[in-house]
C-alpha positions as CSV (number, residue, x, y, z in Angstrom):
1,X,167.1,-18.9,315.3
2,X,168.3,-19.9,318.8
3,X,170.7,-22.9,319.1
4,X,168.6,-26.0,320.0
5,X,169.3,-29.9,319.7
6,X,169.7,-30.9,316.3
7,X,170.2,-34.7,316.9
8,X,172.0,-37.0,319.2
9,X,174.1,-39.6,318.9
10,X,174.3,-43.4,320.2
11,X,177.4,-45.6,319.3
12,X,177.8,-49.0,318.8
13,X,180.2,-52.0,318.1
14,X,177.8,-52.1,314.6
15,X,174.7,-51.1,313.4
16,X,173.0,-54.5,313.4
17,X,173.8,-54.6,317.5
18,X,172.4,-51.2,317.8
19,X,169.4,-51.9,315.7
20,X,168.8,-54.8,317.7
21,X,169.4,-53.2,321.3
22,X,167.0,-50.6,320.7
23,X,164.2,-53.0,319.7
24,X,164.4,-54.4,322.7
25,X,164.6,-51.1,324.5
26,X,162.6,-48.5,322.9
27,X,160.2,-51.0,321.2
28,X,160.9,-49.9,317.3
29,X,163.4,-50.9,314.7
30,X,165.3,-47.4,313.8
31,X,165.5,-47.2,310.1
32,X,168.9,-47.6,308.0
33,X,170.6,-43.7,307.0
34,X,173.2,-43.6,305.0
35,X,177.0,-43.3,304.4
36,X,179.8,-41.0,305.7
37,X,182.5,-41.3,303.2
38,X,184.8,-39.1,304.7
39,X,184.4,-40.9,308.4
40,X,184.0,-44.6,307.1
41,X,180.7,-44.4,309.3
42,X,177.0,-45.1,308.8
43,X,173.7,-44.5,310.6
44,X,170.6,-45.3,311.3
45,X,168.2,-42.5,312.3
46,X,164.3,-41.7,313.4
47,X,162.7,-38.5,313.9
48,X,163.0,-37.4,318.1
49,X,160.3,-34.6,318.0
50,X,160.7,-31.1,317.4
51,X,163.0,-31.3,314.8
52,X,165.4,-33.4,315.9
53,X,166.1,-37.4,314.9
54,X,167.9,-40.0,317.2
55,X,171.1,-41.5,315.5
56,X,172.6,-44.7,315.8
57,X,176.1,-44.8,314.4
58,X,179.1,-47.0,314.1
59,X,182.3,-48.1,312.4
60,X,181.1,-48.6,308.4
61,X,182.9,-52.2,307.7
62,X,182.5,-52.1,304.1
63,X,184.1,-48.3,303.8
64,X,188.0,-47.8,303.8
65,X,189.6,-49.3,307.4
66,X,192.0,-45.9,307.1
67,X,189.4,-42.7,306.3
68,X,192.4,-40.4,306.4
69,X,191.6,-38.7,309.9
70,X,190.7,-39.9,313.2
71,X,187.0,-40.7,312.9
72,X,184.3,-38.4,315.1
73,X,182.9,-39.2,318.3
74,X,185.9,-40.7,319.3
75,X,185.3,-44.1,317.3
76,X,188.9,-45.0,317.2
77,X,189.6,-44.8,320.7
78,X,190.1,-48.1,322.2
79,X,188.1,-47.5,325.3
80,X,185.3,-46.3,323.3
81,X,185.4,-49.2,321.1
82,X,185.5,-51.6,324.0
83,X,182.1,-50.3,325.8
84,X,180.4,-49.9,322.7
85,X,181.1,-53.9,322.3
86,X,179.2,-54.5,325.4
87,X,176.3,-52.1,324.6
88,X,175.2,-49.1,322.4
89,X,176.0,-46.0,324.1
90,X,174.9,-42.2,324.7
91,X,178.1,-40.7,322.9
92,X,177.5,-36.7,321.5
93,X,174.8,-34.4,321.4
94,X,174.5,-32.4,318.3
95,X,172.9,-28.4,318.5
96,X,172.0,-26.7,315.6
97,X,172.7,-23.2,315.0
98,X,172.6,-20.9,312.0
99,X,175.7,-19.3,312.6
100,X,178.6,-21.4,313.6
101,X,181.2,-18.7,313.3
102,X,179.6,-16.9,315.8
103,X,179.4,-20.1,318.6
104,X,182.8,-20.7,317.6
105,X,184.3,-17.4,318.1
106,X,182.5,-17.1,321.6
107,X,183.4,-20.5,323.1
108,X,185.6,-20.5,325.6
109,X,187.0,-24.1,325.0
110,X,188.1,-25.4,321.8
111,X,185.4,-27.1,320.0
112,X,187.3,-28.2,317.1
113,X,187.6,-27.5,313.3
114,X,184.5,-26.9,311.4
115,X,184.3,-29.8,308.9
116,X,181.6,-29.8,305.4
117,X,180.2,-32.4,304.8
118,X,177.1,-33.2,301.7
119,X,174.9,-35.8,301.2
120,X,173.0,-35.5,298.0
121,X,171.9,-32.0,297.7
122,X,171.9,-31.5,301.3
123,X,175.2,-29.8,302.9
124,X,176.5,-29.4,306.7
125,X,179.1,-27.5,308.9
126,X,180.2,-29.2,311.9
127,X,182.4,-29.2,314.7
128,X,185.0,-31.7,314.6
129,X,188.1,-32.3,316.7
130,X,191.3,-32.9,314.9
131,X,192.1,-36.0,317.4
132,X,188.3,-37.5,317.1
133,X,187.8,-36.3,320.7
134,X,184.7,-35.1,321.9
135,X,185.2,-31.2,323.9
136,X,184.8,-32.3,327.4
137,X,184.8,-35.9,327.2
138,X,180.9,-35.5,324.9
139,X,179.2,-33.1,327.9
140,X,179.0,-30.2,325.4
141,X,178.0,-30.2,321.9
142,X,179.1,-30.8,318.8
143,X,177.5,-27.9,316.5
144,X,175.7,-28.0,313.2
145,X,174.8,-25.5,310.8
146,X,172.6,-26.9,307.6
147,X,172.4,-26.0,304.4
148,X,168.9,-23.5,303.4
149,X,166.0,-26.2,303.3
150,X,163.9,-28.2,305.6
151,X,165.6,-30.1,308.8
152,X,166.6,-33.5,308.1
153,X,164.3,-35.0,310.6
154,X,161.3,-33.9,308.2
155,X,162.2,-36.6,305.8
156,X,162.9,-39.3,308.4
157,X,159.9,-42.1,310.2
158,X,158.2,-40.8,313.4
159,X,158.1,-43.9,315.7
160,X,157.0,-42.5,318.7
161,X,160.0,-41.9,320.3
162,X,160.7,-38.3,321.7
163,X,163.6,-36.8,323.3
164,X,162.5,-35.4,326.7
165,X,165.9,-34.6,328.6
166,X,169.3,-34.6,327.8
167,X,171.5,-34.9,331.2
168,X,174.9,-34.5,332.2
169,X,176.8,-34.8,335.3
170,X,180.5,-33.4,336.7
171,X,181.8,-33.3,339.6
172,X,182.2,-29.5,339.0
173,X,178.2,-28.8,337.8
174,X,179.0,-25.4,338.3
175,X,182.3,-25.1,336.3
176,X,179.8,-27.2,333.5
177,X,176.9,-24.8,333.5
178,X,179.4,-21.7,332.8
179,X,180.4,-23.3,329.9
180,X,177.3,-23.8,328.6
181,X,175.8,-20.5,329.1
182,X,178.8,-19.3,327.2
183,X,177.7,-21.7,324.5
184,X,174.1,-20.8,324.8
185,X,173.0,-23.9,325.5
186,X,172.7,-24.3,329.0
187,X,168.5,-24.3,328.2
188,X,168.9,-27.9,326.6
189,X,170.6,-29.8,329.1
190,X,170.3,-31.4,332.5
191,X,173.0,-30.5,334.6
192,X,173.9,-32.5,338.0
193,X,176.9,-33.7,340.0
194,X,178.5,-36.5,340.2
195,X,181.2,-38.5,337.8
196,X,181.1,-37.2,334.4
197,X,178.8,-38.6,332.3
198,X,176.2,-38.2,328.9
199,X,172.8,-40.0,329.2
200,X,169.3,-39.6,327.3
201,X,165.5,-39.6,328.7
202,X,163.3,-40.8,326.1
203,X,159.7,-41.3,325.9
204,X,159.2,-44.4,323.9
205,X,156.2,-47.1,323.4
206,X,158.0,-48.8,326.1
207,X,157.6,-46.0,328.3
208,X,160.9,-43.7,330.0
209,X,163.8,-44.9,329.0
210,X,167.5,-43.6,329.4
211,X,170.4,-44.4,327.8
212,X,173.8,-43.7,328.9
């Protein structure tokens, strides 16, 4: 299977602002998740086409304040937590890939440790960073590698929204675009110059929208 987006994510200050933000923007209330126990996190999350779901995730305030590790997608760090008050924001894009040994053993940056997590009967293998950091400041992937069964997404609504473009810019685009050939991702992602940065293009019933 080659890699392709799995799901991506959008942070906020909590779920109820994201939930709220994204009526008014995309035009549909994204349905409750669940729990991450080991990240004192919780999502929301929508199917995004082709096998892929939209989340919206935050800082869980009814799960333990300490989790015992710096939480993912850089939800501890102060300047994350201060622009995700003002707004929900484009934060990681997720790839799937059956074999995660193999991505990892080929990068040529550090993409963290691979963390297992389960859900139910469901199980996952994902990039992590020790430090909650996201490799390049969230322009490449995290990487997930399921458990045998059908993609999450299957079980999740379909609202209409669809993922058409996931963009990044550098001031290097170059320098970016080796990277992610190495990865074997450089086919999923928009790549332009300019100051580093994440954003999403999604079709919606509000018609193009992007999220940064």
């Amino acid at each position: 299977m080659p890699n392709k987006i799995d799901h991506f994510a959008i942070g906020a200050g909590s779920l109820e602002q994201a939930v709220a933000a994204m009526e008014t923007t995309l035009g549909v209330t994204v349905p409750r998740g669940g729990k991450h126990a080991a990240m004192s996190t919780h999502n929301c999350v929508m199917q995004s086409g082709n096998e892929s779901f939209l989340e919206l995730i935050a800082t869980d305030p009814d799960a333990p304040a300490d989790p015992g590790r710096n939480r993912w997608f850089t939800l501890d760090d102060p300047v994350t937590q201060a622009r995700l008050a003002e707004r929900p924001r484009a934060l990681c894009w997720v790839v799937g890939t059956d074999d995660l040994d193999a991505v990892i053993a080929a990068s040529p940056v550090d993409l963290g440790e691979v963390v297992l997590f389960t859900r139910g009967d469901r199980s996952w293998r994902l990039t992590v960073p020790e430090d909650g950091s996201l490799p390049m400041n969230g322009l490449l992937p995290a990487f997930i590698e399921w458990s045998p069964g059908p993609h999450p997404s299957t079980g999740q609504q379909d609202l209409g929204v669809r993922l058409s473009a996931v963009r990044l810019s550098h001031p290097d685009p170059e320098a970016l675009r080796d990277v992610l050939v190495a990865l074997q991702v450089d086919n999923l992602a928009q790549v332009s110059e300019g100051p580093a940065g994440l954003s999403f293009e999604l079709d919606t019933p509000k018609g193009k929208v992007v999220i940064d």
